[in-house]
C-alpha positions in Angstrom: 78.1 63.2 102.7 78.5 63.5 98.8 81.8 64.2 97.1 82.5 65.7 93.6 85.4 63.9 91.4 86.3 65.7 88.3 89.1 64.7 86.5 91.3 65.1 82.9 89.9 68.8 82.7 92.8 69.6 80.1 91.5 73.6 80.5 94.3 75.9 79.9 92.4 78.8 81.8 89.0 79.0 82.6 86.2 79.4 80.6 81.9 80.0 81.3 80.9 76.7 80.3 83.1 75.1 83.1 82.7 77.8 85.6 78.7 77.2 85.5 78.8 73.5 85.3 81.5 73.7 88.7 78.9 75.7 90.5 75.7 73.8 89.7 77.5 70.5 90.9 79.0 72.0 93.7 75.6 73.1 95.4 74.9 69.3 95.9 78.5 68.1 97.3 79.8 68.7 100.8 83.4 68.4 99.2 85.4 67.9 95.6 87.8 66.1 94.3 90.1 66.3 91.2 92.5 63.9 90.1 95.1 65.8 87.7 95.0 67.1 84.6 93.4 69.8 85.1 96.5 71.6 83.2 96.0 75.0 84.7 96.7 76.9 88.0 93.7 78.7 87.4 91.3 75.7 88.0 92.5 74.8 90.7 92.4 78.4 92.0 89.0 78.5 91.2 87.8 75.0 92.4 89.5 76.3 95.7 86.2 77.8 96.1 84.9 74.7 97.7 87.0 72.2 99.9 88.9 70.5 98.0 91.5 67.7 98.0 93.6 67.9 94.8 96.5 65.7 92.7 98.4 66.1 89.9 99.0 64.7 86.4 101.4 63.7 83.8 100.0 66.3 81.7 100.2 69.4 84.6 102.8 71.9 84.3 105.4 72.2 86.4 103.2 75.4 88.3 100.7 73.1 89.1 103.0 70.2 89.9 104.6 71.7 92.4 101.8 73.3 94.4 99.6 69.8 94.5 101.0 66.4 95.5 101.1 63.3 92.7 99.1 61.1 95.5 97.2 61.6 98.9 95.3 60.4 100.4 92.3 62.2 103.1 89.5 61.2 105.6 85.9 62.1 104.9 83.0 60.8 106.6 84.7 58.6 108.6 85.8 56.9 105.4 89.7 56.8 103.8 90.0 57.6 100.2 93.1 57.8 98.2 93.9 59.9 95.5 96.2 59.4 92.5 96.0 60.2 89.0 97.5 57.1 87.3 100.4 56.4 84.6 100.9 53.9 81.8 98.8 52.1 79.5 94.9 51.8 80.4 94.8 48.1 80.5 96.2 47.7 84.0 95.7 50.8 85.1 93.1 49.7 88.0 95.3 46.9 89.4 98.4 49.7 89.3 96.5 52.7 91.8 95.1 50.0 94.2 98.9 48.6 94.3 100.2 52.1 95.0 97.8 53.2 97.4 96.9 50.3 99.4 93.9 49.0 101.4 91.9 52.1 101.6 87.9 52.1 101.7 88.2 54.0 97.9 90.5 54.7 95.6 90.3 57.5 92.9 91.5 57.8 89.9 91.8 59.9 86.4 94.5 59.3 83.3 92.3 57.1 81.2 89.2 59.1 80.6 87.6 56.0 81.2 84.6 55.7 83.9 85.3 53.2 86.5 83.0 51.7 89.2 83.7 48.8 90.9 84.9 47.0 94.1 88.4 45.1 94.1 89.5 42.9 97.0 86.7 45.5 98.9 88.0 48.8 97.9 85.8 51.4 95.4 88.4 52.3 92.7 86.3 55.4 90.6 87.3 56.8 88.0 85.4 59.7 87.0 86.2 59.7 83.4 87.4 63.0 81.8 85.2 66.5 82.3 86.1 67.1 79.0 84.6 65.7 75.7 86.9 63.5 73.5 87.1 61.1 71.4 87.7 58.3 74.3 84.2 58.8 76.2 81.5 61.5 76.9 82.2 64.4 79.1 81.7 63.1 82.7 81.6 63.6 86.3 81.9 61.7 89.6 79.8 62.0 92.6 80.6 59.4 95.7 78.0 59.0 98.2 79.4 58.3 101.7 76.4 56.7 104.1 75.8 54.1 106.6 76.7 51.3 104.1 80.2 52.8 103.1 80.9 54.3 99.8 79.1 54.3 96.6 79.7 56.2 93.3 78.0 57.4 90.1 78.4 58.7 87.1 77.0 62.1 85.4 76.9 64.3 82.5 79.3 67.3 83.1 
């Protein structure tokens, strides 16, 4: 099973660029993920398309807030993952989510625009970084790989 993680889209509406990107990814990925910011209704309408498990974000309006929860967390694959977008400062911010959502088998994240890939106290926390370009890192995208072995994740070009 693969999984999709986009996150800190900051789109006001939607545009081609995103829409193509979106589909090419989604051929390859069984079901998506986004972890807030995406800072328009009509994202998440479209990434609807697909299954999808969404969160919201400090920077959501309040249309968006109240139609996706701040946290969740869902079972794929036999595997647990929790969702959360993250608050505060970005030196802490992985020690923060995996307080606040526990001993799951992977923990995602967004806020920071900073990728994120690693195992603490045996839980994946991923960040995808942002989907969009900024001064803070490259425009990225998260695929998790859920197999025999548990979870991995990656990072790629959006």
């Amino acid at each position: 099973m693969k999984i999709g993680v986009l996150s800190d889209t900051h789109l006001a509406g939607l545009n081609e660029s995103f829409i193509r990107r979106v589909e090419e990814l989604a051929q390859g990925v069984d079901h998506l993920f986004h972890l807030g910011d995406s800072v328009s209704r009509e994202v998440l309408d479209f990434l609807n398309s697909w299954p999808l498990t969404a969160v919201s974000g400090n920077m959501d309006p309040p249309e968006v807030r109240s139609s996706v929860p701040i946290k969740a967390t869902v079972e794929l694959g036999g595997l647990r993952f929790g969702l959360i977008h993250g608050w505060g400062p970005a030196l802490g911010l992985e020690r923060r989510v995996l307080a606040e959502m526990g001993r799951l088998d992977c923990v995602c994240f967004g806020h920071s625009h900073r990728p994120f890939n690693q195992r603490v106290a045996g839980v994946l926390l991923f960040n995808p970084g942002s989907a969009r370009n900024d001064s803070r890192s490259e425009s990225l995208y998260g695929e998790l790989t859920v197999g025999s072995e548990g979870v991995s994740g990656r990072h790629l070009p959006f």
